[in-house]
Each structure stands twice: as structure tokens, then as C-alpha cells.
C-alpha beads as a LAMMPS data file, in Angstrom:
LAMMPS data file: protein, C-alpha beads

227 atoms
226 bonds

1 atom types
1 bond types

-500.0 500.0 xlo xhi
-500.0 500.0 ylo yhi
-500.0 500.0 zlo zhi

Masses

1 110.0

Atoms # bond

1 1 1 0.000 0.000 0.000
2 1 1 1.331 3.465 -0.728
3 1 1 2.339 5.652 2.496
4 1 1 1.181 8.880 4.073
5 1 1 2.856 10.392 6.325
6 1 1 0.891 13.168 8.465
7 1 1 2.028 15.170 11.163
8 1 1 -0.386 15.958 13.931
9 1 1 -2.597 13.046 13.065
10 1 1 -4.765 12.181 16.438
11 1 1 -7.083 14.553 16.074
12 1 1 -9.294 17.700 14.081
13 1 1 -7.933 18.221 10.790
14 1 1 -5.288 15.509 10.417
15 1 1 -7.214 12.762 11.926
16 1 1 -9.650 13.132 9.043
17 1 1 -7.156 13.559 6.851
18 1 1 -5.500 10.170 8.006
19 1 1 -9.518 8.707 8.028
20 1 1 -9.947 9.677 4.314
21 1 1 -6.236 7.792 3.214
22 1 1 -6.998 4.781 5.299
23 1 1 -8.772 2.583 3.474
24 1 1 -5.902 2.452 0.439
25 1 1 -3.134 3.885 2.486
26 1 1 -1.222 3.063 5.293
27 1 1 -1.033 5.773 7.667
28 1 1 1.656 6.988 9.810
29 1 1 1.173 9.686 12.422
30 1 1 2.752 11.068 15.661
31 1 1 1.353 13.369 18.256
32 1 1 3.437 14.600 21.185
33 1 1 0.749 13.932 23.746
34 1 1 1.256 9.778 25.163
35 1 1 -2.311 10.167 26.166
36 1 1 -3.764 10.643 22.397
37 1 1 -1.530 8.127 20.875
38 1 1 -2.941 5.421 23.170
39 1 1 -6.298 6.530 22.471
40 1 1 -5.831 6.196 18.473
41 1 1 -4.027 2.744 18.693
42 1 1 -6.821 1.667 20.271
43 1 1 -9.312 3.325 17.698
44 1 1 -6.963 2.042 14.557
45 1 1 -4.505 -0.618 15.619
46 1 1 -3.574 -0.973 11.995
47 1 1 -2.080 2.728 12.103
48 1 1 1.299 3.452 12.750
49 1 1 0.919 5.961 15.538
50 1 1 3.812 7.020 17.907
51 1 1 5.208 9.774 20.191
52 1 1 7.514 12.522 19.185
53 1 1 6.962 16.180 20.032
54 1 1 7.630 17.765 16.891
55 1 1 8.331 21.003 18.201
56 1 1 11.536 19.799 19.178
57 1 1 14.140 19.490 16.722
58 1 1 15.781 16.476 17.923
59 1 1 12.601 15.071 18.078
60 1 1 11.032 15.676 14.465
61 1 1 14.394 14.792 13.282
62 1 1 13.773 11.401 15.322
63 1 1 10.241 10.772 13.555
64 1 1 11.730 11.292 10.168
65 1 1 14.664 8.793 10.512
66 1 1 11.562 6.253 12.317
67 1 1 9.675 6.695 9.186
68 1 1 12.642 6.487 7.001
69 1 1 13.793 3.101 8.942
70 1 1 10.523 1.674 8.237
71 1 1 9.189 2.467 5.011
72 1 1 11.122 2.392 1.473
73 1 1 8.705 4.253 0.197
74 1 1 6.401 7.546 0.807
75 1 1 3.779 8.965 -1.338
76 1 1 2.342 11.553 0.410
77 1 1 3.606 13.579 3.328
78 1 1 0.889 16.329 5.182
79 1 1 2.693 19.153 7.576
80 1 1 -0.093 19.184 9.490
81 1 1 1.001 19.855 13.086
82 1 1 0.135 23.144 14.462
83 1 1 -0.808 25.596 17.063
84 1 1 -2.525 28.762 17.750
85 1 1 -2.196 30.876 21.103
86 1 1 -3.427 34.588 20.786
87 1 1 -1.003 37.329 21.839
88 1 1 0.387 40.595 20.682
89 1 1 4.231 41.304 19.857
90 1 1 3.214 44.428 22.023
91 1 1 3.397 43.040 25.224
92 1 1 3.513 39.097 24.710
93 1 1 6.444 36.903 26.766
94 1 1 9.240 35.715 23.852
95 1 1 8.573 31.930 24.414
96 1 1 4.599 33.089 22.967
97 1 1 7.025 33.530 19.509
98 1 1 9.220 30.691 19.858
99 1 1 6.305 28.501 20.468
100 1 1 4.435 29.369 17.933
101 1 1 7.652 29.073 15.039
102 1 1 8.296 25.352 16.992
103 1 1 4.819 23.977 16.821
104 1 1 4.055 25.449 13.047
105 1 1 7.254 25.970 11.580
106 1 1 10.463 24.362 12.766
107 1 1 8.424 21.104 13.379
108 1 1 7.375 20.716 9.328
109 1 1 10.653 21.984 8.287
110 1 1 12.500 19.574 10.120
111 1 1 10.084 16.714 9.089
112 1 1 10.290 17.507 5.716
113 1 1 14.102 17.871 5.429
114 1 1 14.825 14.394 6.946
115 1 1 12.068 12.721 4.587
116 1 1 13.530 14.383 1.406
117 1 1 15.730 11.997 0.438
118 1 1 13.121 9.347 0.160
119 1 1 11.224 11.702 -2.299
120 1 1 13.758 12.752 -4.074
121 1 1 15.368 9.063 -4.494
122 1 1 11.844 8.118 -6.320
123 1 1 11.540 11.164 -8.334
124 1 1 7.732 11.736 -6.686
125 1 1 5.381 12.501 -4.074
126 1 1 3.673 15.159 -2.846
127 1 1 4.467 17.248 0.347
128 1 1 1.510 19.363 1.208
129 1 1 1.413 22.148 4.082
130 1 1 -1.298 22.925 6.040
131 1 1 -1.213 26.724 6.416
132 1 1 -3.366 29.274 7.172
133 1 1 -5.315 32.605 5.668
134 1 1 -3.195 34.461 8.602
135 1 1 0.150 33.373 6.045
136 1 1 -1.314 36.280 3.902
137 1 1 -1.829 38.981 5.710
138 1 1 -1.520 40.494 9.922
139 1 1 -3.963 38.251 12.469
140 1 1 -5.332 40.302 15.041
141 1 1 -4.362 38.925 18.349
142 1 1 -2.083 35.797 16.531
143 1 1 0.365 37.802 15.812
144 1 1 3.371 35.525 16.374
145 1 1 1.092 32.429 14.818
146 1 1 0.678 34.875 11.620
147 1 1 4.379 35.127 11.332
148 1 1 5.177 31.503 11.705
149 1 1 2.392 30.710 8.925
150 1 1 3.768 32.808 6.803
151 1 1 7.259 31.404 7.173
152 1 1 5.327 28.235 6.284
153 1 1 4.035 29.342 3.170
154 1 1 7.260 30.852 2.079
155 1 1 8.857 27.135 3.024
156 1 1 6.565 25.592 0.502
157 1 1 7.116 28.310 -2.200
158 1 1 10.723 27.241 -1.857
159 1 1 10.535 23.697 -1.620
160 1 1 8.079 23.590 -4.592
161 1 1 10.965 25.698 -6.508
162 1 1 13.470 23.075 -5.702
163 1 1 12.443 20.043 -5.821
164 1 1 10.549 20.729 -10.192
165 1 1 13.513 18.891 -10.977
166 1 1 13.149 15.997 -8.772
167 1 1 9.303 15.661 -10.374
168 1 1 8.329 15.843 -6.549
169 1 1 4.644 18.089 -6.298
170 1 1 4.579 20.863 -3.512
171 1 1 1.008 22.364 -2.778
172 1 1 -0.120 24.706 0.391
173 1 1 -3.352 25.029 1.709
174 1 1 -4.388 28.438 3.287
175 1 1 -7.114 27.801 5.883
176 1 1 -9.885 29.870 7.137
177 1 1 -11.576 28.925 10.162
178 1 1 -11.552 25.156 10.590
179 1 1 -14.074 23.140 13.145
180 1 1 -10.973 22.172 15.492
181 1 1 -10.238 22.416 19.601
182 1 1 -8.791 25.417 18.577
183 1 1 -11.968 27.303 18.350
184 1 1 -13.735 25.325 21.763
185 1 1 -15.811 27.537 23.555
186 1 1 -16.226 30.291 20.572
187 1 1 -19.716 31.705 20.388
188 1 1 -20.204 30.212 16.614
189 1 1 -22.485 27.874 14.992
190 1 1 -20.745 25.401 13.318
191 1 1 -21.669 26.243 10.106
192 1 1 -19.944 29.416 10.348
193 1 1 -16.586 26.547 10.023
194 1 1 -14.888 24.580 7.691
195 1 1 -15.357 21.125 8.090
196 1 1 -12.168 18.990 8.916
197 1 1 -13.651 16.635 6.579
198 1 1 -13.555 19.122 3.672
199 1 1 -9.772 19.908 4.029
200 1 1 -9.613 15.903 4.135
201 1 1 -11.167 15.918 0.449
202 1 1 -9.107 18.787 -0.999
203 1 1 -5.831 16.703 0.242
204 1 1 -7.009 13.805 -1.688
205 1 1 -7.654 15.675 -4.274
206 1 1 -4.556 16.625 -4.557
207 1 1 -2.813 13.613 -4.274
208 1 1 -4.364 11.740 -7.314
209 1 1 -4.524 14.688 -9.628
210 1 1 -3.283 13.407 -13.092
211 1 1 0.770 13.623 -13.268
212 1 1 2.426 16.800 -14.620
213 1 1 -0.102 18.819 -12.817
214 1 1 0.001 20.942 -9.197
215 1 1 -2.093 22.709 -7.284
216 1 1 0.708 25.358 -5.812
217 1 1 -0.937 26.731 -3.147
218 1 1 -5.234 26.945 -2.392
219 1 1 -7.276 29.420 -0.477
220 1 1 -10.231 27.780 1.272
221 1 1 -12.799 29.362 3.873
222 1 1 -15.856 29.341 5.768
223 1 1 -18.791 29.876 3.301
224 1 1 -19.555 33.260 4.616
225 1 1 -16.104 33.966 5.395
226 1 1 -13.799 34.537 7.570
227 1 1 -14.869 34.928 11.510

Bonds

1 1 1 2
2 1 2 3
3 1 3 4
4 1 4 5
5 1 5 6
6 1 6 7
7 1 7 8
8 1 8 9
9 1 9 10
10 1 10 11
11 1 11 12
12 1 12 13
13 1 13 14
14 1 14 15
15 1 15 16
16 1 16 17
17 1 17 18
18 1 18 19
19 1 19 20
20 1 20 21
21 1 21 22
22 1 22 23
23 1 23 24
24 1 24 25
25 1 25 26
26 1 26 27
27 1 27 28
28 1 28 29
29 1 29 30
30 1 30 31
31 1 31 32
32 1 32 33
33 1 33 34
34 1 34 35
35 1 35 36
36 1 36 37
37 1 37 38
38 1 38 39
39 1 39 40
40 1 40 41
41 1 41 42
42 1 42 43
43 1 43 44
44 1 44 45
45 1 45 46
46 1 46 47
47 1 47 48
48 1 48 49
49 1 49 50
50 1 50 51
51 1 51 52
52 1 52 53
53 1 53 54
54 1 54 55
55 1 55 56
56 1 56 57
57 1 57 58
58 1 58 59
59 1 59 60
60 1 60 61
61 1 61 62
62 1 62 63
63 1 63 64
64 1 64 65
65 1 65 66
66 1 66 67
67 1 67 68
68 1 68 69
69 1 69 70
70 1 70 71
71 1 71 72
72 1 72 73
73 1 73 74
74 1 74 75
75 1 75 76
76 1 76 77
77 1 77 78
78 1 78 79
79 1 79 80
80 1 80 81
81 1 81 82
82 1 82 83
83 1 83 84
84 1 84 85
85 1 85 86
86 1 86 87
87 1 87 88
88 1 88 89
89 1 89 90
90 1 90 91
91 1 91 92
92 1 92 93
93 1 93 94
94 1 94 95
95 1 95 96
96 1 96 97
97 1 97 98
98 1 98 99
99 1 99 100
100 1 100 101
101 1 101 102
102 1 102 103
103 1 103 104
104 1 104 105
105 1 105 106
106 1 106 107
107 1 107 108
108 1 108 109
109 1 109 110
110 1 110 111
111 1 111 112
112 1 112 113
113 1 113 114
114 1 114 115
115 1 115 116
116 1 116 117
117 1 117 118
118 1 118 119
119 1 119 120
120 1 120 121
121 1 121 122
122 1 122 123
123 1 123 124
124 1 124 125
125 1 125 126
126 1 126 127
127 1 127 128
128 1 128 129
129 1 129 130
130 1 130 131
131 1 131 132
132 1 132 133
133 1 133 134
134 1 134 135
135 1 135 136
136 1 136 137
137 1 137 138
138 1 138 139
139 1 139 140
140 1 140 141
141 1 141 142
142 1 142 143
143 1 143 144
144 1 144 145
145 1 145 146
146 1 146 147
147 1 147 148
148 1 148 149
149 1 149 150
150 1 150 151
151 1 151 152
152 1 152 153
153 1 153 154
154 1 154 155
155 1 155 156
156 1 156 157
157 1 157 158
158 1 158 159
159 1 159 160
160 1 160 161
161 1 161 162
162 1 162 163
163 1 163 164
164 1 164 165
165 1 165 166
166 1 166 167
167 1 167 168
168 1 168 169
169 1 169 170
170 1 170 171
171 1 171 172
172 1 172 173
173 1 173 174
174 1 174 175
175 1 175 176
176 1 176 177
177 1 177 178
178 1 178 179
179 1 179 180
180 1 180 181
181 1 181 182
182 1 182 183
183 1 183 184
184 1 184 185
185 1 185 186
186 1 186 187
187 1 187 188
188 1 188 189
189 1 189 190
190 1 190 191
191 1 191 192
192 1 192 193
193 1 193 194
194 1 194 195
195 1 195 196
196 1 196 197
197 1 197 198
198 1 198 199
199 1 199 200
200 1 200 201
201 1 201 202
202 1 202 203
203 1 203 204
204 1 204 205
205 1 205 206
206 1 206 207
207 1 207 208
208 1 208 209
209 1 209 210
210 1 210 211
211 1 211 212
212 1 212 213
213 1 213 214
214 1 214 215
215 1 215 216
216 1 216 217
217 1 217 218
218 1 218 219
219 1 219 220
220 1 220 221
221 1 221 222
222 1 222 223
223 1 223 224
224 1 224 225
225 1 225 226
226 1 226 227
């Protein structure tokens, strides 16, 4: 079965990611938390579901040599992993900003540096990043999660520039509000979200669009826009 590889894969948007690959795919995933990795063995014993904290270097250099040990091959890899804590560069403590570049950032370039090779020795794949509307443009009160998204973004414009020659696909998806944890306890219908499921379809989408073709980078929001 060809792989995927997603980052942040327990729960929200990359556990139905992960859901929508299963049935032809088998799925590897890490979360940092021991708790939710016992919880989705349990739920899918046939996934290969460990802990590393990805906002760690060593540690999302770890998961990409585990993945790298175990599989010759990898089809798909999704950045997924991510955060969002509100704050101001104002008055904010630094480690609000170093958090936020760890958990969305450093963790998928990391990842996707130590899986490279694997791409790049079959001459295909796709690496998609899960980004954000706030990698366009200033977030009110996300103001260090606006500036590690948009690092992200510029991390996939890059990649997808570098690896044309290696016939390897690069695509980035710019999210508007998505019906995650993030967003518990906001005074919203859930209509007024996109479902995870949706971003789900547009990954798999991308993944079995006809070869020679790439979607670069994808705006998607809320029906009636952003909140």
C-alpha cells in the first residue's frame, strides 16, 4: 500500500485527513501527547501511531529517521502539526514567539528535510502544508502564529521551486476557520466553520490529480467567510 505520512494526526484536521487515506493507504502519524496516541491505537490498531513532540528538533528529526527506517517508500507527506495561542508582539512573553515558530514551523521543516531523500530518491510525491489565511496577511491577536504561517508558506514556495527537478509536487493550503479544539468555547455555529472533513477531500484531491499537474498553493474558507 502506498504511504502517508501526516504530522499531527490524532485529532481535528489531520485525523480526518488520516480517516480519508486509510482505506488504500497506510497511515503513519505522531502526536506529542502519550495520552492521544494510546487513544488512536486503540481506535486504529492498523495505524502506525507514535510519540515525538515535533516542536523539538531532535525530536522531528527522530520521527523522520523512524519513518525512514521503516518504510522504502512515501507517497504523500501532510505538515499538518500546528498551534494557535493569541497574543500581541506588544506586550507578549518571547517563548509566545518561539512557540508558535516550533509547533508550526520548525516542526514541518525539520520533518520535511529528513524525509527528502526518500522523495527525491523516487523522483515523486507530494508534500503538502497545512497553512493558514493568517500566512497572507496580519492576524489580530495571533500575531506571532501569523508570522510563523507565513514562514510556512514561504517554506513551501521554496521547496516547490526546488524540488521541479526531482518531479516531486509541492502544494499549500491556506485555511480559514476550521471546526478544530482550537476554536472550543467560541460563540459560533458550526456552520460558520470549515469542516475537517472538507480539508480531508481537498488533500485527496490533490494527491491523485493526473501527473504533470500541481495545485501550488489553495485558499479555502468558511462559506460566509472569515470569523
Amino acid at each position: 500500500m502506498p504511504v502517508l505520512v501526516i504530522t499531527g494526526g490524532t485529532r481535528g484536521i489531520g485525523y480526518a485527513i488520516a480517516r480519508r487515506f486509510a482505506p488504500t493507504y497506510t497511515i503513519v502519524t505522531c502526536s506529542r501527547t502519550p495520552a492521544s496516541v494510546e487513544r488512536l491505537r486503540a481506535l486504529h490498531p492498523e495505524w502506525d501511531v507514535s510519540v515525538f513532540d515535533l516542536s523539538q528538533k531532535a525530536a522531528a528529526q527522530g520521527f523522520a529517521q523512524y519513518v525512514l527506517q521503516r518504510y522504502p517508500s512515501i507517497e504523500v507527506l501532510v505538515n499538518n502539526a500546528g498551534r494557535f495561542q493569541p497574543g500581541s508582539l506588544l506586550n507578549e512573553p518571547d517563548a509566545v514567539y518561539e512557540s508558535m515558530l516550533a509547533d508550526n514551523l520548525h516542526s514541518a521543516y525539520y520533518v520535511t528535510k529528513g524525509l527528502l531523500p526518500r522523495f527525491i530518491e523516487r523522483r515523486s510525491g507530494l508534500i503538502v502544508q497545512i497553512a493558514s489565511v493568517a500566512s497572507l496577511g496580519a492576524y489580530p491577536n495571533g500575531s506571532a502564529y501569523a508570522i510563523a504561517k507565513a514562514g510556512m508558506l514561504s517554506l513551501s514556495r521554496n521547496l516547490r521551486e526546488q524540488l521541479k527537478p526531482h518531479h516531486i509536487a509541492v502544494s499549500a493550503i491556506l485555511l480559514g476557520a476550521t471546526l478544530t479544539d482550537s476554536w472550543a468555547g467560541a460563540p459560533y455555529p458550526p456552520e460558520r466553520f470549515i469542516p475537517p472533513e472538507a480539508v480531508a477531500e481537498v488533500v485527496w484531491t490533490l494527491a491523485h490529480l493526473p501527473p504533470g499537474a500541481v495545485v501550488e498553493e489553495l485558499i479555502m474558507r468558511p462559506m460566509l467567510g472569515d470569523l
